[in-house]
C-alpha positions as CSV (number, residue, x, y, z in Angstrom):
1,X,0.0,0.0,0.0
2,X,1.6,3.4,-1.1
3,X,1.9,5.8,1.6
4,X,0.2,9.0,1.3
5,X,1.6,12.4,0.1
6,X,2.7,14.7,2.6
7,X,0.8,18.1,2.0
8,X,2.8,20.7,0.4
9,X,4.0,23.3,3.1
10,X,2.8,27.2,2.4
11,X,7.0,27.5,1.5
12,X,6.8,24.5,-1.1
13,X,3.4,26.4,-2.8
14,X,6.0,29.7,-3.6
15,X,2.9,32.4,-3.3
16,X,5.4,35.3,-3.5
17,X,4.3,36.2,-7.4
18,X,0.8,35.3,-7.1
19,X,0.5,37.8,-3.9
20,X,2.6,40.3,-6.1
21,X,-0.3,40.4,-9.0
22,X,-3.0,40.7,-7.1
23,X,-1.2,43.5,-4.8
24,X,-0.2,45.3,-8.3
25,X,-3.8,45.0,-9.3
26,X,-5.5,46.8,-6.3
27,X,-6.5,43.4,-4.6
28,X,-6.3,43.7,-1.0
29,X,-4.8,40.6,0.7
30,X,-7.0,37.6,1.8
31,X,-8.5,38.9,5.5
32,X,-8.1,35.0,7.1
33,X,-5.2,33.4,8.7
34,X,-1.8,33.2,6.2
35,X,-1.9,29.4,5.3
36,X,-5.2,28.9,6.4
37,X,-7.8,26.8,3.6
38,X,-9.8,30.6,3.8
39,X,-6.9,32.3,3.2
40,X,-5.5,29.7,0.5
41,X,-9.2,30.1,-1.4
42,X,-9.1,33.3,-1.2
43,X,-5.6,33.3,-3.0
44,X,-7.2,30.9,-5.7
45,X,-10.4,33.3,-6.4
46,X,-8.3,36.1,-6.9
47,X,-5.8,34.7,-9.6
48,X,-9.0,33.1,-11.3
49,X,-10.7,37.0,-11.3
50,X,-7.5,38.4,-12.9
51,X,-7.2,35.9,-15.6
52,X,-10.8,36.5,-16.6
53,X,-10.4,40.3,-16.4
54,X,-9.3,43.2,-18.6
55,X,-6.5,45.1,-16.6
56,X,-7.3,48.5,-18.2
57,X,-10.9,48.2,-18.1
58,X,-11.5,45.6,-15.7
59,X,-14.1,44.0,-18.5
60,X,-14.4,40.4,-18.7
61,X,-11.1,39.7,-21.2
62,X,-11.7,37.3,-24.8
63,X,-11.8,34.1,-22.8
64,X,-14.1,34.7,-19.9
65,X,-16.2,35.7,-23.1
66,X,-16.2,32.9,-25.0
67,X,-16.6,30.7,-22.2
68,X,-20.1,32.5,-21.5
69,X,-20.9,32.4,-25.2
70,X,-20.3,28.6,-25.3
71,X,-22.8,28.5,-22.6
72,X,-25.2,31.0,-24.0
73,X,-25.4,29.3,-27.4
74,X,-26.0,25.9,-25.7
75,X,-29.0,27.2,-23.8
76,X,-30.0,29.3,-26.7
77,X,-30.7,26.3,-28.4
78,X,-32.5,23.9,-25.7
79,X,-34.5,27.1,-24.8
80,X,-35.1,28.8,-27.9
81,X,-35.1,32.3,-25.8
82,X,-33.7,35.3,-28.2
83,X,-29.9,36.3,-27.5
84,X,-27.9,39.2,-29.0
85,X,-24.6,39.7,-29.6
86,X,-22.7,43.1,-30.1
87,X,-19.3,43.8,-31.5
88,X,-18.7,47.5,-30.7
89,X,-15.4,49.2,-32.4
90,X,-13.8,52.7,-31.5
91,X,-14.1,54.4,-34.9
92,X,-11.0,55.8,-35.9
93,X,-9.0,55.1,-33.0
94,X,-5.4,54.8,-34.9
95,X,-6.1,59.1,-35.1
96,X,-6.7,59.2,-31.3
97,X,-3.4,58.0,-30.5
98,X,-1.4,59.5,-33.0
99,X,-3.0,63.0,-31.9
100,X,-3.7,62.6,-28.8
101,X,-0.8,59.8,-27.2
102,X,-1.6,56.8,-26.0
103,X,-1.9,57.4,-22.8
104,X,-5.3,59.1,-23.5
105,X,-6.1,56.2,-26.0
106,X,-6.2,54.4,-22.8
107,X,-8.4,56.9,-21.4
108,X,-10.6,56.3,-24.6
109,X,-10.8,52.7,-24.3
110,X,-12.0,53.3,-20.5
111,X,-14.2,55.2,-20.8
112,X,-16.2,53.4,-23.7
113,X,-16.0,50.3,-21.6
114,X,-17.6,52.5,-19.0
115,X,-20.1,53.6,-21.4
116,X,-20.9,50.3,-22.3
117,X,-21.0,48.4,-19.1
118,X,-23.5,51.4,-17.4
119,X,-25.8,51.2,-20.8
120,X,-27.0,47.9,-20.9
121,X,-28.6,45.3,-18.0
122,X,-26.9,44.3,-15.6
123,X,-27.7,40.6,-16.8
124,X,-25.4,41.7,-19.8
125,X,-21.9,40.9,-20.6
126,X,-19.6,43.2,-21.2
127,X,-16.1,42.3,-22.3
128,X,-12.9,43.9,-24.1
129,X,-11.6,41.4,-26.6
130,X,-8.5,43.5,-28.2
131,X,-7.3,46.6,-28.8
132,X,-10.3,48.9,-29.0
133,X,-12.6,46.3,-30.0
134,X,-15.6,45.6,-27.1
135,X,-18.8,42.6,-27.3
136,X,-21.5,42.7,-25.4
137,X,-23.6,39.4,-24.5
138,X,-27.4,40.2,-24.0
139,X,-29.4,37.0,-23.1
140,X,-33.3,37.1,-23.4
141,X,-33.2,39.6,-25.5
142,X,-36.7,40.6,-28.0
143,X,-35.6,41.2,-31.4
144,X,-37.5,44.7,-30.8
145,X,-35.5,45.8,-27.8
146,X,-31.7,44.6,-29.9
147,X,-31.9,48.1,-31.9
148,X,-33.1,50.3,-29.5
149,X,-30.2,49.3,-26.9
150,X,-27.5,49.0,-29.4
151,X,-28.5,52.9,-30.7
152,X,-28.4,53.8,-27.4
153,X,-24.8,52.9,-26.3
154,X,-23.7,54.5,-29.6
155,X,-25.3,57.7,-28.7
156,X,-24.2,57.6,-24.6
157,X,-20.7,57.4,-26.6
158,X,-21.4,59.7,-29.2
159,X,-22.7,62.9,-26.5
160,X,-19.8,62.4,-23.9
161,X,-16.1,63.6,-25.1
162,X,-13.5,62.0,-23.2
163,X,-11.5,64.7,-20.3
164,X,-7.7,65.0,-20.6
165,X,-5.8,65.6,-17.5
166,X,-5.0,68.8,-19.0
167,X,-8.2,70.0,-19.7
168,X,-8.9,68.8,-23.4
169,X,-11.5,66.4,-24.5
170,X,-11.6,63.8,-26.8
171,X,-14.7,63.2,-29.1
172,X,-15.2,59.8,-30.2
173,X,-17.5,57.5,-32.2
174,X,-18.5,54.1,-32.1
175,X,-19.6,51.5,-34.7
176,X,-21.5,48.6,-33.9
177,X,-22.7,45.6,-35.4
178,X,-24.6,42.5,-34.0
179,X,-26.3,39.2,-34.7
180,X,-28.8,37.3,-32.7
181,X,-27.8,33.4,-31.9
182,X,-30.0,30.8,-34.3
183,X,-33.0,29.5,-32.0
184,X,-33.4,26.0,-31.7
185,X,-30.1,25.0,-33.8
186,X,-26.6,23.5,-32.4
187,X,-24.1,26.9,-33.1
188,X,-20.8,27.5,-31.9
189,X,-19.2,30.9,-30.5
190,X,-17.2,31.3,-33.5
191,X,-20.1,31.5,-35.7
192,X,-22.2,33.7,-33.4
193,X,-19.7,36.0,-33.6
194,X,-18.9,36.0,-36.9
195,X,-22.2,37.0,-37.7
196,X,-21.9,40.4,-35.6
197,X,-18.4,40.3,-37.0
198,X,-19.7,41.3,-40.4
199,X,-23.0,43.2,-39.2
200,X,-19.7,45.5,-37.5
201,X,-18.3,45.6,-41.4
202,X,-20.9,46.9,-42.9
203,X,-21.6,49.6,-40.3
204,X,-18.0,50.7,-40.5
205,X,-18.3,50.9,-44.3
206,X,-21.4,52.9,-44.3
207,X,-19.8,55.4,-43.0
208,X,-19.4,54.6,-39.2
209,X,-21.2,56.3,-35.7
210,X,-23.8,53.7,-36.7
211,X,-25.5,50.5,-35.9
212,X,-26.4,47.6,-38.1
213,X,-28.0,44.5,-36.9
214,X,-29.5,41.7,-38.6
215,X,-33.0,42.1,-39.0
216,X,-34.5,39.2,-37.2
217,X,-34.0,36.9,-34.2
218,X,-34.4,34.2,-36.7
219,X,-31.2,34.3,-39.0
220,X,-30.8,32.6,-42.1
221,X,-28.7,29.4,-40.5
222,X,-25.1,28.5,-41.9
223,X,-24.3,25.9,-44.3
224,X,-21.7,25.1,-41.0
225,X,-24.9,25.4,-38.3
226,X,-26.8,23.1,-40.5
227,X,-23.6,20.5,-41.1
228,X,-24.0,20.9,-36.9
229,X,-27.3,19.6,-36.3
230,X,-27.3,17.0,-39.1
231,X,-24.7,15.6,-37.1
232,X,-26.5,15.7,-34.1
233,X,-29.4,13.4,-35.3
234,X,-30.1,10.3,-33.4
235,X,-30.5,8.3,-36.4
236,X,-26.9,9.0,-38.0
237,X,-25.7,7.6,-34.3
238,X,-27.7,4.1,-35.1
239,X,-25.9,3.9,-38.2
């Protein structure tokens, strides 16, 4: 019979670097007993918070978003409840750094995330997925209510100029494009989001400050959504 591990001693786990990020991001340290399972937890829930967060905006990053778009898509489709999703871009934002620096670039990209996050439900997600690219995740949402909430983050950006430390604002502009998942059909992320993707292209190329959605809860499903639920169908399984 193999004898049992010994546990690992709070000097073998070498915590130093994980207490360093969370002190460098603002985290106070864990209020239980160093060592303690509370105070190890604790530990543990604030790396996990920092890998799924944004440091500049403090937005759910790219992967805490696709994990809630994989679930989101699954339930979209046992459910058949409407969901929308938004891909928001900074328009011109290349001009905002070269004539303005990048430190108020940064500025920008918080305070659209700001704009964004205080705009829509609280049920909503909001993440930054790159550069000054944001998505928002809107579950249960009507077909009807998809325009109105989409025009209105573009305006809330539109009708507040960004403040400079020195006293200058910044104007900026949004485009934003979005697609709502397929009801009642097996989709994936990557295909949800490729739909807003080029809902996002078209708004840019009409001129951007603009919103285009696709017209209906129901899209027209993919040659690669339909290859999805063929595959799905009992009867190919029996084969």
């Amino acid at each position: 019979m193999n004898a049992p591990h010994p546990s690992p001693s709070l000097d073998d786990l070498q915590l130093d670097n994980a207490l360093a990020l969370l002190r460098q991001a603002g985290q106070d340290e864990p209020d239980a007993e160093v060592g303690s399972p509370a105070w190890l937890q604790a530990v543990i829930d604030g790396l996990v918070a920092l890998s799924s967060r944004d440091p500049l905006t403090g937005l759910a990053n790219r992967r805490q978003f696709e994990l809630a778009l994989t679930r989101e898509v699954d339930r979209v489709a046992r459910s058949g409840e409407s969901a929308l999703v938004l891909m928001v871009d900074i328009d011109h934002f290349k001009r905002v750094n070269d004539t303005w620096g990048h430190a108020a670039g940064d500025l920008v990209i918080r305070a659209v995330g700001r704009a964004l996050a205080d705009t829509v439900r609280p049920m909503d997600l909001v993440a930054r997925i790159g550069g000054e690219e944001f998505s928002v995740m809107m579950p249960n949402c009507p077909a009807a209510f998809g325009p109105q909430v989409a025009d209105r983050v573009r305006q809330r950006v539109a009708r507040n100029p960004v403040p400079l430390p020195d006293g200058r604002e910044v104007s900026v502009t949004i485009s934003v494009g979005g697609a709502f998942a397929p009801q009642w059909v097996r989709s994936t992320p990557e295909l949800w989001m490729q739909r807003a993707d080029r809902q996002l292209y078209l708004a840019k190329h009409a001129g951007r400050d603009r919103v285009c959605l696709e017209p209906s809860a129901m899209p027209q499903v993919s040659a690669e959504e339909k290859g999805l639920l063929f595959a799905a169908t009992p009867w190919q399984d029996e084969e």
